[in-house]
Structures are given as structure tokens and as C-alpha cells.
N, C-alpha and C positions, 0 to 999 in steps of 0.2 A: 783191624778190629779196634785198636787204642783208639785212633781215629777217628771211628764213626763212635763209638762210648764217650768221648773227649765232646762232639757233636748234639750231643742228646742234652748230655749236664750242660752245654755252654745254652742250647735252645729255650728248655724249659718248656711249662705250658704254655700255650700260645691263645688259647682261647680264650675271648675277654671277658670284663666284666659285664656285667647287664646292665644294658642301657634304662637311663630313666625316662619314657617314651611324656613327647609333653606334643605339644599340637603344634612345633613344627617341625615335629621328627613326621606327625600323620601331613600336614602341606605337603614336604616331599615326598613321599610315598607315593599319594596322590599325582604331585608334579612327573614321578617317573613313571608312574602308572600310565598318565596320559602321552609321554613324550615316546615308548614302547609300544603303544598304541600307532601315533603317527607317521611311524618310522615302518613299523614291521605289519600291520594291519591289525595283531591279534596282541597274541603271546609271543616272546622270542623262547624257540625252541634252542637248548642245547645238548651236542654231542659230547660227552667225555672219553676221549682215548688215553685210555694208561698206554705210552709207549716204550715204559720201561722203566719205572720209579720204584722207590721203593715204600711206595705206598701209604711215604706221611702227606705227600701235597694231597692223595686221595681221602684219607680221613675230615682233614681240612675243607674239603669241598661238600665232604657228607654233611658236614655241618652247617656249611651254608645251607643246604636243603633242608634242614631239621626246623621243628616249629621257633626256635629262640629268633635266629637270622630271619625267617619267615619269606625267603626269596620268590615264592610261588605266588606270596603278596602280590608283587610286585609287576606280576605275569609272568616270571622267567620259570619256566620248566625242563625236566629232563625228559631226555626223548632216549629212546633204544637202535634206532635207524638215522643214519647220518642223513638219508632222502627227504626224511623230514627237520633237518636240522638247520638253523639260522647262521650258528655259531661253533664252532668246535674247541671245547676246552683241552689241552692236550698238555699231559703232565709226564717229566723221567726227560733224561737225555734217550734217544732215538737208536734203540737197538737193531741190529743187522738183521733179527727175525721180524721187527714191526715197521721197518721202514716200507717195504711193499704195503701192509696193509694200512699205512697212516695215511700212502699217498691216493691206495684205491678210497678209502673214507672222504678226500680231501675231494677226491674228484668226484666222490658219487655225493656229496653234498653241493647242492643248487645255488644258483645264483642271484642275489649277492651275499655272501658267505663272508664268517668274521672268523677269523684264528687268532686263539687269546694260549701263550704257552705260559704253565705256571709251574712255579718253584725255580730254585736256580739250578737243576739240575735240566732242565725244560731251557732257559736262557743260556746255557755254555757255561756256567761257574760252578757248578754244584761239586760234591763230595766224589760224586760218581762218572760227573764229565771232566774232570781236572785235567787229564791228558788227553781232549777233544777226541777225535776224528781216532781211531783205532779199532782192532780186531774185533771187539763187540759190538761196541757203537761207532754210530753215524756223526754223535756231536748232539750239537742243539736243534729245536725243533728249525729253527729258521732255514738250518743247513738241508732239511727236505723238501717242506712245504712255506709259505709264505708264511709271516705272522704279523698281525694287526698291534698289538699289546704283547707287552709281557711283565709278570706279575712275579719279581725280584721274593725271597724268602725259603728257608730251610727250612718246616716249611714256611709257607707264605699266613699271614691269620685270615681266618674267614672275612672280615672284612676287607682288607688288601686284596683279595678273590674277590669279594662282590664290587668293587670299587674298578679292577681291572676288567671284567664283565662290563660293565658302565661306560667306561671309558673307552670301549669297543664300540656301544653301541653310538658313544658321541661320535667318538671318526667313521662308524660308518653312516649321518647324515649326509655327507658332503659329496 
């Protein structure tokens, strides 16, 4: 318990200042607008699976969604159904009860498919995966499904998230 209290004081708020939007924050916009477009036809849809966090990398992401980040700008949306999803964001080290369904998610999501895992509890370092591979958990997300990105932070800030997202969608150009 000192631990994760020790965790919280040492993190702090993590949610940033407000940007001062000038016209080439609106170019790139634009620029990713179109490059989302050319890559994925529409929108890139994404999946989120909580596989066992503790629920700050998911506050984190709600905020990406919310009007400030504005990520729906962008085209990137959430979806409910991994069948229709581009990309699966997947946050927690990979507990014993979610590893079946992260992998049935992984596989009922279509082809070609981006796994972005965020927080470091998601990458193998976190508070909650320090002794890896054990009775409850499986480890990090990589040690189930594949991952394309992964997006370091306890948690991670909404941008470092929208930037890891991005950087998905760059590698999967190629």
C-alpha cells in the first residue's frame, strides 16, 4: 500500500496545459486528417481492452476522447466490437482471467490490425507487473498478443497516448 501512495505523490497530475492552437497546430490536423484517410479509407476505428489495470492508464485515455484532445478530430474513434476495430489499445499487465479474452479480441479483430499497449504496466515494468509472469498474471501485453507500440508511463499523459496511436498508424504504412 506505501507503495502505490509513494506512486501517486511521486506521479502527480499528468494532464497538460492547454495548448495555444495557432495554424500549424490546424496544418497538422489536417496533415493527419488526410494521412488516416489514405492508410485506413475512413476513420481509424479503436478497441480498448482493460486487461487488468488499475484504471489510471484508462482515465488517461478518456481524456483523450474528451472535447480538449479533440481525437475524433482527427477521425480516430472508439468502437464497442473489436470486428470492427483497426487498432486495439490495451492497458494493465494481462491477468489469468483476461488472457483468453484479449486473445479471442485479438483474433476476432480483422486484417490488418495495430496493437498499441499503454502504461508501463501494459510494457512489463509497471507497479503491478514487477514480478512478471506469476499466479495472477501473464506479464506484459507482448507476452500474449503481438504489439506494434508501446506507450512507457504510470500513467502515460493523454498526449504520449495520442502520439503512441500515431506512431501505430505510421508503422503500419509499410
Amino acid at each position: 500500500m506505501y507503495q502505490i501512495l509513494k506512486q501517486i505523490v511521486k506521479t502527480g497530475i499528468k494532464t497538460e496545459a492547454y495548448p495555444q492552437a495557432d495554424e500549424s497546430m490546424r496544418e497538422t490536423e489536417q496533415h493527419l486528417q488526410r494521412q488516416i484517410r489514405e492508410l485506413l479509407g475512413g476513420a481509424l476505428a479503436i478497441r480498448m481492452v482493460d486487461a487488468g489495470s488499475c484504471n489510471g492508464c484508462e482515465l488517461e485515455i478518456h481524456a483523450v476522447n474528451n472535447a480538449y484532445y479533440n481525437i475524433e478530430g482527427l477521425g480516430i474513434k472508439f468502437v464497442a466490437s473489436p470486428r470492427h476495430a483497426d487498432l486495439l489499445l490495451v492497458t494493465g499487465p494481462v491477468s489469468r482471467h483476461m488472457e483468453e479474452a484479449l486473445k479471442r479480441t485479438y483474433d476476432a479483430t480483422p486484417e490488418p490490425k495495430l496493437v498499441v499497449a499503454v502504461g508501463d504496466c501494459g510494457c512489463g515494468e509497471g507497479i503491478f507487473c514487477a514480478d512478471g509472469d506469476n499466479y495472477a498474471t501473464c506479464g506484459k501485453v507482448a507476452d500474449v498478443i503481438p504489439v506494434d507500440v508501446v506507450v512507457r508511463g504510470c500513467p502515460p499523459t493523454p498526449t504520449a497516448i495520442l502520439q503512441g496511436i500515431l506512431t501505430a498508424i505510421g508503422s503500419g504504412e509499410s
